[in-house]
C-alpha positions in Angstrom: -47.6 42.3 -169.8 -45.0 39.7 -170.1 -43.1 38.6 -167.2 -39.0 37.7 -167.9 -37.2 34.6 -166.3 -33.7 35.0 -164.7 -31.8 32.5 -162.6 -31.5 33.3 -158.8 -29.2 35.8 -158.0 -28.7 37.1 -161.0 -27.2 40.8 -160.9 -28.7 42.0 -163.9 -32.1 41.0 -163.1 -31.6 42.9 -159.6 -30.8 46.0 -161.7 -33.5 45.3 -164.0 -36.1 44.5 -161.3 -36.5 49.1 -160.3 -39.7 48.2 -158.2 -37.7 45.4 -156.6 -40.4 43.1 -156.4 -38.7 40.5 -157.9 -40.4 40.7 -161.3 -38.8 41.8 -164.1 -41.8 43.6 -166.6 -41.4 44.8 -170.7 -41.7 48.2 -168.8 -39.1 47.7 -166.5 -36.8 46.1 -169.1 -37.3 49.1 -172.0 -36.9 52.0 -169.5 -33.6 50.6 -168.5 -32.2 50.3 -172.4 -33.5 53.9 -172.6 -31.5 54.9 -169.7 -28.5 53.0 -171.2 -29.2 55.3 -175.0 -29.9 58.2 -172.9 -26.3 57.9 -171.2 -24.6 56.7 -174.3 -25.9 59.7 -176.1 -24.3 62.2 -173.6 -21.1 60.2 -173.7 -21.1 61.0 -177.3 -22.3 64.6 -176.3 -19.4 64.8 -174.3 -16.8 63.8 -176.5 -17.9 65.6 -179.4 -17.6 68.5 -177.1 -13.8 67.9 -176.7 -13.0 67.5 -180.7 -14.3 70.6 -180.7 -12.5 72.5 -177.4 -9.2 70.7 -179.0 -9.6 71.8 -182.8 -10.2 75.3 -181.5 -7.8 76.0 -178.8 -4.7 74.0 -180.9 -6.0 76.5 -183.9 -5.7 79.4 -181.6 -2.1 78.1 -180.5 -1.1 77.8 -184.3 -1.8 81.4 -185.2 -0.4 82.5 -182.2 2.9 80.9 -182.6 3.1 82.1 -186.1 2.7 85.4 -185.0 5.5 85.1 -182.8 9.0 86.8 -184.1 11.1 84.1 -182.9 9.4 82.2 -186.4 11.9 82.7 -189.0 10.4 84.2 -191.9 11.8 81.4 -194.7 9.8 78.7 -192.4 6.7 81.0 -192.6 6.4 80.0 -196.4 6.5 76.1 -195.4 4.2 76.6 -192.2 1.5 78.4 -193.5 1.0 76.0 -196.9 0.6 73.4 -194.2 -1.1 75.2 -191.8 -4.0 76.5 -194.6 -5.0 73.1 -194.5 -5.0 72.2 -191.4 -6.5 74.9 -190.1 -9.5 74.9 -193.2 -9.8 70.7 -191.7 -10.0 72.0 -188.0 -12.6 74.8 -189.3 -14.9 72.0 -190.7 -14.8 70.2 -187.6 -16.4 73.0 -185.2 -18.6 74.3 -188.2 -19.8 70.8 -188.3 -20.4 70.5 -184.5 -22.2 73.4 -184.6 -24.8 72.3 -187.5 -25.5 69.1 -186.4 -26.1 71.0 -183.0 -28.9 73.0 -184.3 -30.3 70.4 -186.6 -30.4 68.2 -183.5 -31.7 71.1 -181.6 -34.6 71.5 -184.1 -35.9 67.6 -184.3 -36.2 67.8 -180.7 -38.0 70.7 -180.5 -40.8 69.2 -183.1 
């Protein structure tokens, strides 16, 4: 096992040292860049989970207002060629949020 050199006082040896006995090991050193992937990854969870809250509420919103009777029925024609797309775009999004979930889901179950 290989021992790492800092200078004195270093901070990120201190956070690198977890048995704080002033030695920083390969052991020490790889379970803290897995700890950094490991919070990285749910940061990336995270905001993949917004995309996803966002393309389906402001979908919700869109048919809802369309709906409405205060939409005049001339702008109807304009809104929903626009809309089809957007929505079909939006659609994609959550679909593909909720493949790569269960492929994810299914590597880490082998």
């Amino acid at each position: 096992m290989s021992q790492k050199k800092f200078q004195k006082n270093s901070i990120i040896a201190e956070q690198l040292d977890m048995d704080k006995n002033g030695i920083v090991t390969d052991a020490e050193f790889l379970m803290k860049e897995r700890m950094i992937l490991l919070e990285n990854q749910d940061k990336k969870e995270d905001q993949q989970r917004y995309l996803v809250w966002f393309s389906a509420i402001s979908v919700t919103v869109f048919i809802i207002i369309l709906m409405f009777p205060w939409v005049p029925v001339s702008r109807l024609d304009h809104l929903t060629s626009l809309g089809s797309s957007w929505l079909i775009g939006n659609m994609g999004i959550i679909g593909s949020f909720i493949v790569g979930n269960q492929i994810s889901t299914k590597r880490m179950n082998k």
